[in-house]
Kinemage of the C-alpha trace (Angstrom):
@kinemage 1
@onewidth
@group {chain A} dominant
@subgroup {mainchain}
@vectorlist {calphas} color= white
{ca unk a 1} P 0.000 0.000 0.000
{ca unk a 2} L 1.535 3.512 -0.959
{ca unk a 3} L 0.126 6.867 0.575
{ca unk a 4} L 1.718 9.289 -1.354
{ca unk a 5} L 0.530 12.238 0.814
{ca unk a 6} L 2.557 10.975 3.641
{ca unk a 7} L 5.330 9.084 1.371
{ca unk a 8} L 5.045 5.608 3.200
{ca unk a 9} L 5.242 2.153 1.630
{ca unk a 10} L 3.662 -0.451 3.616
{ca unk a 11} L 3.480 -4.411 3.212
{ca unk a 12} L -0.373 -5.694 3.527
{ca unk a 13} L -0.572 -9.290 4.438
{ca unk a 14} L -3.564 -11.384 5.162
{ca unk a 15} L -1.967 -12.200 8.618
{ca unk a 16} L -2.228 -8.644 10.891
{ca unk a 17} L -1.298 -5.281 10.158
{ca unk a 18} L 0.554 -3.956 7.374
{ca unk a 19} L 4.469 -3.623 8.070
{ca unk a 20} L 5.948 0.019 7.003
{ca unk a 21} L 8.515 -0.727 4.182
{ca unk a 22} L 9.947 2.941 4.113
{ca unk a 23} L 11.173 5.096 6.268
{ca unk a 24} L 10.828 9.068 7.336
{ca unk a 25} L 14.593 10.805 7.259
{ca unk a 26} L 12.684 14.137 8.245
{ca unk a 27} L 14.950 14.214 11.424
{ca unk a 28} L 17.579 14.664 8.463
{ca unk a 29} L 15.631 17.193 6.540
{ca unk a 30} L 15.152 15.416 3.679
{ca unk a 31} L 11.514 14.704 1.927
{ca unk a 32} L 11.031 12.608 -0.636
{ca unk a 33} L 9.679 13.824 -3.921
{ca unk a 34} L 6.070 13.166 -4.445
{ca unk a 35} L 5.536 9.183 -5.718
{ca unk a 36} L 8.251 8.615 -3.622
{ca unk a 37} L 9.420 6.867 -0.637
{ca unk a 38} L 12.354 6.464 1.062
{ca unk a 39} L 13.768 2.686 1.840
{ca unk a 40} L 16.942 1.955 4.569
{ca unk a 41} L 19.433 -0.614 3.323
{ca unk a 42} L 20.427 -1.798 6.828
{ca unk a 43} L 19.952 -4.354 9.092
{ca unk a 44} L 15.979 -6.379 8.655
{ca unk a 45} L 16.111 -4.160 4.996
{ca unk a 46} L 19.700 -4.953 3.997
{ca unk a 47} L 18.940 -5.315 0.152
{ca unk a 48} L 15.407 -4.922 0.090
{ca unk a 49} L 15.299 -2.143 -2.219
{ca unk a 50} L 16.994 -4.608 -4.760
{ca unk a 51} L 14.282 -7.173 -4.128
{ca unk a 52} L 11.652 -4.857 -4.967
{ca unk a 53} L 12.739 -2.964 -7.940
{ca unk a 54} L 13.215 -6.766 -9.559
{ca unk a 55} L 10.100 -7.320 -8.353
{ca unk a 56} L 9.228 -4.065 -9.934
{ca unk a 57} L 6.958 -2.266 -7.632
{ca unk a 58} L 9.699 0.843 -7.312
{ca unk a 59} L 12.589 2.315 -9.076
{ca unk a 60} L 15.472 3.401 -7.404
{ca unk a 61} L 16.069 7.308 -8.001
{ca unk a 62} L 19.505 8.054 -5.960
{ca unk a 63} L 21.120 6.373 -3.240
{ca unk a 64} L 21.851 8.656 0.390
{ca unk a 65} L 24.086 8.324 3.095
{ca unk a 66} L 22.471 9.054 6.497
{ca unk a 67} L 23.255 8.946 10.555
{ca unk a 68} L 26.564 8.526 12.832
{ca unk a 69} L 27.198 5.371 11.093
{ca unk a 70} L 26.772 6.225 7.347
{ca unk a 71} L 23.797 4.146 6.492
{ca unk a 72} L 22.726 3.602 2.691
{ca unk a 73} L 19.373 4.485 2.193
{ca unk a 74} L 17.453 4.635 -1.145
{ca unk a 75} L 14.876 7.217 -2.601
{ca unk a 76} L 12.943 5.362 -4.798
{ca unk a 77} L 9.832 6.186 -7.441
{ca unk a 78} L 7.510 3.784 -6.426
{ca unk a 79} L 5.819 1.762 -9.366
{ca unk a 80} L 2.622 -0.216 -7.979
């Protein structure tokens, strides 16, 4: 599920709630453009944005680096 207005991605699944895909780097000042989202490549999401632009449900735009530790993070178009 996409909500452009507030630029989150979020995983439905039959099971429970849907599980938020991206991820707000406001405390960073950055927005993403509208019809996009950003996605962290860390940790639980370590090469997720991979998995879904072959999946092709987003394209990725430009790659950031963010916080102490220099995390990759992703702005990406998303496509559903």
């Amino acid at each position: 599920m996409h909500d452009d207005e507030d630029r989150v991605l979020e995983l439905e699944n039959a099971e429970g709630p849907a599980e938020p895909i991206s991820i707000s780097l406001q405390g960073y000042g950055l927005t993403p453009e509208p019809g996009n989202v950003f996605i962290k490549d860390w940790s639980e999401h370590s090469g997720l944005t991979a998995r879904l632009a072959q999946a092709g449900l987003v394209t990725p735009m430009h790659a950031l680096t963010v916080g102490p530790y220099y995390s990759t993070a992703y702005e990406v178009q998303v496509t559903l």
